[in-house]
C-alpha positions in Angstrom: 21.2 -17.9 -16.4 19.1 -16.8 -13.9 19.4 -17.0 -10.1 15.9 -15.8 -8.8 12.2 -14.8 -9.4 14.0 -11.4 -9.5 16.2 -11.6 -12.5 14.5 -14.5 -14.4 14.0 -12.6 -17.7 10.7 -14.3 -18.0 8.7 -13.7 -14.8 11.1 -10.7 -13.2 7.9 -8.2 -14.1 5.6 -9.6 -12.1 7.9 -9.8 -8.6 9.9 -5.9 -8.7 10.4 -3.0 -11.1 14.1 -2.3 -13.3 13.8 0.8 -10.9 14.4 -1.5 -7.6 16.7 -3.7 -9.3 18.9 -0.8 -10.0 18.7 0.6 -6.4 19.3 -3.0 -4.7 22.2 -3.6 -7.9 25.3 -5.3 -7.1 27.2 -1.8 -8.6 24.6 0.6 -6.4 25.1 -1.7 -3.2 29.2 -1.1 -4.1 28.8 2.8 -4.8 26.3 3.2 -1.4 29.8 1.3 0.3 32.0 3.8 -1.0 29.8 6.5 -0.6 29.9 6.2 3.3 33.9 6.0 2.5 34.2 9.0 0.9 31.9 10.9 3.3 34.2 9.6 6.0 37.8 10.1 4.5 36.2 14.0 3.5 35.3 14.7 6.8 38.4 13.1 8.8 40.3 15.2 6.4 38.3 18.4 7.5 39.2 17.4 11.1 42.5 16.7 10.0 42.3 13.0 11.4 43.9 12.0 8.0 45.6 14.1 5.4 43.4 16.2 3.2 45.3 15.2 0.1 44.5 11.6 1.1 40.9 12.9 1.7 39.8 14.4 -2.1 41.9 11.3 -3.4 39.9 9.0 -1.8 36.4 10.2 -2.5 37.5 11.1 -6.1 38.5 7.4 -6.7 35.9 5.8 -4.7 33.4 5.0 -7.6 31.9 1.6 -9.2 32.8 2.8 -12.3 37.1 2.6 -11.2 36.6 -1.0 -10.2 36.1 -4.6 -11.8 33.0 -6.1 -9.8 33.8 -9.5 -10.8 37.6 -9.3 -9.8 36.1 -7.9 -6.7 33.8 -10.8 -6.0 35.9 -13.5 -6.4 38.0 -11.9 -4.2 35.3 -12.0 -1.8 34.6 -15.3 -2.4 38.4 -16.6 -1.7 38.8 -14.2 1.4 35.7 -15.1 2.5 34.9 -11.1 4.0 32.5 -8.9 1.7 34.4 -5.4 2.4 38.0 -6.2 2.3 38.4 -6.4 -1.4 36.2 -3.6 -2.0 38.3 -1.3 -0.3 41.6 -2.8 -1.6 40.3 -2.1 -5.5 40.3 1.7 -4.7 43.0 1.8 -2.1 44.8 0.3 -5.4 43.8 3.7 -7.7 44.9 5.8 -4.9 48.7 7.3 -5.1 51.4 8.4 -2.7 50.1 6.2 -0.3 46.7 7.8 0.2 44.9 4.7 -0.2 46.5 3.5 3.6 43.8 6.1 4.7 40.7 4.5 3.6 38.2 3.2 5.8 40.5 4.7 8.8 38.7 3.4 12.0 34.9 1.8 10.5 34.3 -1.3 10.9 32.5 -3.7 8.2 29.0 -3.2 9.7 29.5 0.5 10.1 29.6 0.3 6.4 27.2 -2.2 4.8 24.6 -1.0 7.3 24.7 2.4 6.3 25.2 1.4 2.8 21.9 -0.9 3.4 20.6 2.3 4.6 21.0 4.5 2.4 19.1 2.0 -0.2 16.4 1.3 1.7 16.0 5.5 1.3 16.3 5.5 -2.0 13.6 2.6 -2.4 11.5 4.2 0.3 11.3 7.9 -1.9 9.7 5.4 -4.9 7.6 3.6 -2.4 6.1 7.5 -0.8 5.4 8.2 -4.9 3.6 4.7 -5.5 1.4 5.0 -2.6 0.5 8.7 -3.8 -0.5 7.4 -7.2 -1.9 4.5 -6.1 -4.2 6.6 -3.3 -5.3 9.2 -6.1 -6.8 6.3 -8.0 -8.5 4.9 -5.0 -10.1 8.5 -4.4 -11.1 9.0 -7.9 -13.3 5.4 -7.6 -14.3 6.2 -4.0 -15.8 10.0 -5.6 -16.8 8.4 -8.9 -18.8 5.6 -7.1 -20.2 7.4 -4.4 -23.6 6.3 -4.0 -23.1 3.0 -6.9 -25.0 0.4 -5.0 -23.6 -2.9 -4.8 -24.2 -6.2 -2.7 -21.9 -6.2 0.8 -21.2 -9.6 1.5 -20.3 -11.0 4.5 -19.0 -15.1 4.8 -18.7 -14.9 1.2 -22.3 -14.4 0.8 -24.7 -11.5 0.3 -25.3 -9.5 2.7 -26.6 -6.1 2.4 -26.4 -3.4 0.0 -23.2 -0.9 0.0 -22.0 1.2 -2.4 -18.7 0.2 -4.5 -17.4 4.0 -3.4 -17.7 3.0 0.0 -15.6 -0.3 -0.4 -13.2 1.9 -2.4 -13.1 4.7 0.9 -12.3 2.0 3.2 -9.0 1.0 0.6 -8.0 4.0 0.3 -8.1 5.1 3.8 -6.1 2.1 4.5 -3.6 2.9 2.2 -3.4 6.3 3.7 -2.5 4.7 7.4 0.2 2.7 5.8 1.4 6.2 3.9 1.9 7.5 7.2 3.5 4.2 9.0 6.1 4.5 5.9 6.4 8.6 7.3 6.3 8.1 11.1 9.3 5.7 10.8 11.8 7.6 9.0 13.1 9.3 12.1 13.8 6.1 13.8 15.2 4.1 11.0 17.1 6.3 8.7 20.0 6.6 10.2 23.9 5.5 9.7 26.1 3.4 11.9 30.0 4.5 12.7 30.6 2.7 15.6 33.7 0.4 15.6 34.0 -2.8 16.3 31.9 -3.3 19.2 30.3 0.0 19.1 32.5 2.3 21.5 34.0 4.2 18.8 37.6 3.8 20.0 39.1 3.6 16.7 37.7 7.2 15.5 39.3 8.7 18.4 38.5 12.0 20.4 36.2 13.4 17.7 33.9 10.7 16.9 31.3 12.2 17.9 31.8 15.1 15.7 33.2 13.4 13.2 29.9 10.8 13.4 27.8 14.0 13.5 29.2 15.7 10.0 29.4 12.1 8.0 25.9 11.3 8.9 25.1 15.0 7.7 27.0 14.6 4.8 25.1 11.1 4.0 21.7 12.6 4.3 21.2 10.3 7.7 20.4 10.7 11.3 22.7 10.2 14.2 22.1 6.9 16.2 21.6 7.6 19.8 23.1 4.5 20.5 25.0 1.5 18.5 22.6 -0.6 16.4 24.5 -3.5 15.7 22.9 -5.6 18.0 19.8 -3.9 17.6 17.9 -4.8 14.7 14.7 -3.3 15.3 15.1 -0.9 12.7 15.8 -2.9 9.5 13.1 -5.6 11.2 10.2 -2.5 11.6 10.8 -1.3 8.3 10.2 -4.9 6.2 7.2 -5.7 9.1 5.7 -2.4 7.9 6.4 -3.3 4.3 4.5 -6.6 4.7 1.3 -4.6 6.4 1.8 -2.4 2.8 2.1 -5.4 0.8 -1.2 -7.4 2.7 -3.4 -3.9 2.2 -3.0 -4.7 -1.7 -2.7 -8.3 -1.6 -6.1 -8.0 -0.1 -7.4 -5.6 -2.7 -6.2 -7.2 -5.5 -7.6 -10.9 -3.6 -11.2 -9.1 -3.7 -10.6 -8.0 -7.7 -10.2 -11.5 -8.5 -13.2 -12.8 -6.6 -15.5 -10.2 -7.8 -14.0 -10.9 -11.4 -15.5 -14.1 -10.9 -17.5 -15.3 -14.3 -20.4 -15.5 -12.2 -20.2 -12.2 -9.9 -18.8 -10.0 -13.0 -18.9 -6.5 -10.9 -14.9 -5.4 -11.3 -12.7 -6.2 -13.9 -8.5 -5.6 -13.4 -7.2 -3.9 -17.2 -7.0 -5.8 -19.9 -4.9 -5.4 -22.8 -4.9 -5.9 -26.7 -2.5 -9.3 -27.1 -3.1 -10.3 -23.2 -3.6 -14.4 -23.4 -5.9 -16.1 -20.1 -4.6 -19.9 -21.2 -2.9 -21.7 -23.9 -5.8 -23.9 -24.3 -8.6 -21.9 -23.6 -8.9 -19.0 -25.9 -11.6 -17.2 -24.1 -10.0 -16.7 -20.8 -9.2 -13.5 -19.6 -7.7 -13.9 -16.4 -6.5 -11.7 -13.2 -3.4 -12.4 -13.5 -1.7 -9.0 -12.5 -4.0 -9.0 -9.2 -3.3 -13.1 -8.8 0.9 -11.8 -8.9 -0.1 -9.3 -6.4 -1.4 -11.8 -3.9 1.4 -14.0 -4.8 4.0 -11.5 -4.0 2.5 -10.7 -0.9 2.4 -13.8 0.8 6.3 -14.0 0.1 6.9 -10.4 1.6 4.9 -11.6 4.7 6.9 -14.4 5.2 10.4 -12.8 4.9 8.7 -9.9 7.9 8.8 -13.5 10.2 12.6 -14.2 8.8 13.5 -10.3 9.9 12.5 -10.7 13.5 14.2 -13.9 13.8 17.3 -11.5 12.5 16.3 -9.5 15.8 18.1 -12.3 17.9 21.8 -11.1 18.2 24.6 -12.8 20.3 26.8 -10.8 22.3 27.9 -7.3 20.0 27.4 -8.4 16.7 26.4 -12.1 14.9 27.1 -12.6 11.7 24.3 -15.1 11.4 21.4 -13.2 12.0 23.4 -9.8 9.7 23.7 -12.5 6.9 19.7 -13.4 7.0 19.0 -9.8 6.6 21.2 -9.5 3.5 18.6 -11.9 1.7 15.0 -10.6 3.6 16.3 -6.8 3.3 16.6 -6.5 -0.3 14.1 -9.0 -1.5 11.0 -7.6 0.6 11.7 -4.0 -1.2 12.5 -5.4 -4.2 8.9 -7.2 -4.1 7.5 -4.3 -2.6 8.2 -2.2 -5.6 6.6 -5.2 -7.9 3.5 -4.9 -6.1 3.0 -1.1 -5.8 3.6 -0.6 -9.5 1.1 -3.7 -10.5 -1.1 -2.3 -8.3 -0.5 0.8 -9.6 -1.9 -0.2 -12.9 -4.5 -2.5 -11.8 -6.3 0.3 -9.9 -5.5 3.0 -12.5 -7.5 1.0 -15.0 -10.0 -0.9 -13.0 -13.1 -1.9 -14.9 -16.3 -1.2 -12.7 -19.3 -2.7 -14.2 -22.2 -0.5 -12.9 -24.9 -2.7 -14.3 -23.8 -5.6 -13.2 -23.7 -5.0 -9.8 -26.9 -3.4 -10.0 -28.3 -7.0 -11.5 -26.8 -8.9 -8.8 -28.4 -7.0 -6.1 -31.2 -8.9 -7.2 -30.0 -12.4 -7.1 -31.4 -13.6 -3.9 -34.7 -12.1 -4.9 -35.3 -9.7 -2.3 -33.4 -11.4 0.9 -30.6 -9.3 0.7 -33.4 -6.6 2.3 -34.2 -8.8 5.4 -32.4 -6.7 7.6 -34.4 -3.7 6.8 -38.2 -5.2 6.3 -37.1 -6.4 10.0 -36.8 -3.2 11.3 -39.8 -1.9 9.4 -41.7 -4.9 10.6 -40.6 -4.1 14.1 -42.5 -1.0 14.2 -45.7 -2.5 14.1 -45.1 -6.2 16.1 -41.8 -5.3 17.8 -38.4 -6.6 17.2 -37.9 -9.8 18.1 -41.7 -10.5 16.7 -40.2 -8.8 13.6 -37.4 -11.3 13.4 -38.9 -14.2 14.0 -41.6 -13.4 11.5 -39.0 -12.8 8.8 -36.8 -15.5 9.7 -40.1 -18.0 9.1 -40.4 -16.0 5.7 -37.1 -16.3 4.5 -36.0 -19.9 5.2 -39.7 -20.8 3.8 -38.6 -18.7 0.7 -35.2 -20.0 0.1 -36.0 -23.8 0.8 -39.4 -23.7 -1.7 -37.9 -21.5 -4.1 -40.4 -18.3 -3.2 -39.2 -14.8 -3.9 -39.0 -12.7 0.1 -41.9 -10.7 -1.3 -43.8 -13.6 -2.2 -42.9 -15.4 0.9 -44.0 -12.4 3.3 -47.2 -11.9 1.7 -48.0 -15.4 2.7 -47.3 -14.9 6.1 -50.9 -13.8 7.5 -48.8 -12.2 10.3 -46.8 -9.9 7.9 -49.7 -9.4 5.4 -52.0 -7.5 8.4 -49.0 -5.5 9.6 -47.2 -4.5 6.0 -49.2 -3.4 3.1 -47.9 -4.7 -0.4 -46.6 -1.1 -1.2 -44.8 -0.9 2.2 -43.3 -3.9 1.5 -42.4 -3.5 -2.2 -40.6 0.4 -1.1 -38.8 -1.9 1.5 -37.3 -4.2 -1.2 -36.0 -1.6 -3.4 -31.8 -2.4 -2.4 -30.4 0.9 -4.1 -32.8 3.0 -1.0 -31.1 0.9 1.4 -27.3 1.8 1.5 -27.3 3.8 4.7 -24.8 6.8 5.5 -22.5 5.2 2.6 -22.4 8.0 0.1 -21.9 10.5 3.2 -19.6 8.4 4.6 -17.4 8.3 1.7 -17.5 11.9 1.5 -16.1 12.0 4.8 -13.5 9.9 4.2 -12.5 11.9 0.9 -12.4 15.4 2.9 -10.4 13.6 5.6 -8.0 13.0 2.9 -7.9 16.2 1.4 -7.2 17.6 4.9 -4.4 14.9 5.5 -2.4 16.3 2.3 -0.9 13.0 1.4 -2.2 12.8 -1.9 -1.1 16.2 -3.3 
């Protein structure tokens, strides 16, 4: 039976990816644990803290595959401590009394934070390829649609004209910022903790800090300045930056739905042979992949609140605050991983309907170009004139049900200062995009430059 949105057999698509589920696995979470043993009893032996014998036997039983999981946690559940029987199941494989040299000075933390570590890695190398893929798509529709005029709303409503490329250029140059929060990071948060018990490293000995140097090495981790135990700014930086990820997408795949509206029609997210909208409604095809994504990432956002309340530690260590992260942790990169491969698709397949936007430029029958007669206006009776002028025109137009050109040409004003061809060049919304196109060609050579996306 299923415990979660994460392994319901039903929904567990939309929310993370079998790829995630295998990193943040009950058997991978064990192996990262004995990983960080291994490491350890290897280099101790090296530095002949323990005996080398004990080392190789150690690291060469020290896999999931020796041990019974489930023996393991119901273990855990009667002792009530995670690590104990964990360590007891290989100590148990080891002969001549090696196994008395596992885990020979860590404390619990030292290991299940590195072990969370060395997942959130392994998630994080699958998050760098996502964002890759997912920014190559967003410069393909940002080149494609250069200069493909489209309404720019503003307060939900029409505004002016804008080109769908340069919507796309502001996505993916948004996307490329969070590529490089997930980067700037990784010094600061990937590394391992071998501390002790209340991070003085008594229990290693002379050469801890040597010994911390070659199993951090060995681990493919950074030395700590400092212990982390009571500082969990780390684990808490790394889901808030995950939830800025997760919000960039959310608000991508929010504007897909809204401009999938029946009655907008300009974007459309894939749609596949078979895919059903309702169970009474035949007809329906409905966002749903970008409607998961917006799901997904209000729940991310909301577990980035629960990590900084994790950031409020008692004395040297509280297990209260390390047992909230143990549920935020691996469910904000498990949904993290759901969203970057929907969106993955979603964008990869994206439906632009060129026509359509074109058609609803139009829709407001010219006042989407108030800005710009304005200006032209203001030329020949000043600004402010200009406005005024317009303004008069437009709420005339809109509360009679009079087309802007129509509505101007009445205005005696507008009629002596504008002639009909003046006016009629002035209305034309795909002249009337600005610096978009250039803009987005900016933005695409910035990228280029950046290398991220190669």
């Amino acid at each position: 039976m299923a415990s979660g949105v994460f392994d319901d057999a039903l929904i567990k698509h939309l929310w993370s990816t079998d790829e995630l589920r295998a990193i943040f696995s009950d058997r991978n979470r064990v192996q990262k644990w004995y990983d960080f043993e291994a490491a350890l009893a290897i280099e101790q032996g090296a530095l002949g803290i323990i005996p080398e014998a004990a080392a190789r036997e150690i690291a060469a039983k020290a896999k999931v595959e020796n041990v019974d999981i489930e023996a393991i946690a119901a273990e855990t559940r009667r002792i009530k401590h995670p690590l104990v029987p964990t360590l007891k199941a290989i100590e148990k494989l080891c002969t001549a009394g090696n196994g008395e040299f596992i885990h020979f000075g860590p404390t619990t933390q030292d290991v299940l934070d590195t072990g969370t570590m060395l997942q959130i890695q392994d998630a994080h190398a699958v998050y760098l390829r996502d964002m890759k893929e997912i920014g190559r798509a967003l410069y393909r529709l940002a080149e494609t649609h250069r200069a493909t005029p489209m309404a720019g709303r503003s307060h939900g409503v029409q505004a002016l004209p804008i080109t769908f490329g340069h919507k796309a250029a502001i996505w993916l140059s948004e996307m490329s910022r969070n590529y490089q929060r997930l980067r700037d990071l990784e010094k600061r948060t990937f590394v391992g903790g071998m501390v002790g018990a209340v991070g003085t490293q008594a229990s290693y000995g002379p050469q801890a800090a040597e010994l911390e140097k070659r199993l951090m090495k060995r681990l493919g981790l950074g030395v700590a300045d400092i212990n982390w135990q009571p500082a969990r700014d780390r684990f808490a930086e790394y889901v808030c930056v995950l939830a800025i990820i997760a919000q960039t997408l959310g608000k991508i795949a929010n504007e897909i739905v809204n401009l999938e509206h029946t009655e907008v029609g300009e974007l459309y997210e894939p749609f596949s042979p078979g895919k059903v909208g309702s169970s009474t409604m035949p007809h329906k095809r409905n966002p749903s992949s970008c409607e998961a994504v917006v799901g997904a990432s209000r729940a991310l956002r909301y577990n980035a609140a629960y990590m900084l309340e994790c950031m409020i530690i008692e004395h040297e260590r509280d297990g209260s605050a390390w047992r909230g992260e143990w549920k935020a942790i691996p469910e904000s990169c498990l949904t993290m991983g759901g969203i970057l491969a929907t969106m993955k698709y979603v964008i990869g397949g994206l439906t632009v309907d060129v026509p359509q936007m074109r058609k609803n430029l139009d829709l407001l029958g010219g006042f989407l170009l108030s800005e710009r007669v304005m200006f032209v206006l203001s030329g020949k009776v000043g600004k402010q004139t200009a406005h005024e002028l317009v303004y008069e025109a437009s709420m005339h137009g809109i509360e009679n049900g009079v087309s802007f050109e129509q509505s101007l040409m009445d205005n005696r004003r507008v009629r002596d200062a504008l002639s009909a061809d003046e006016l009629r060049k002035a209305l034309d919304p795909t002249t009337y995009v600005g610096r978009a196109p250039e803009i987005v060609d900016e933005v695409l050579a910035q990228q280029k430059a950046d290398g991220w996306l190669n």
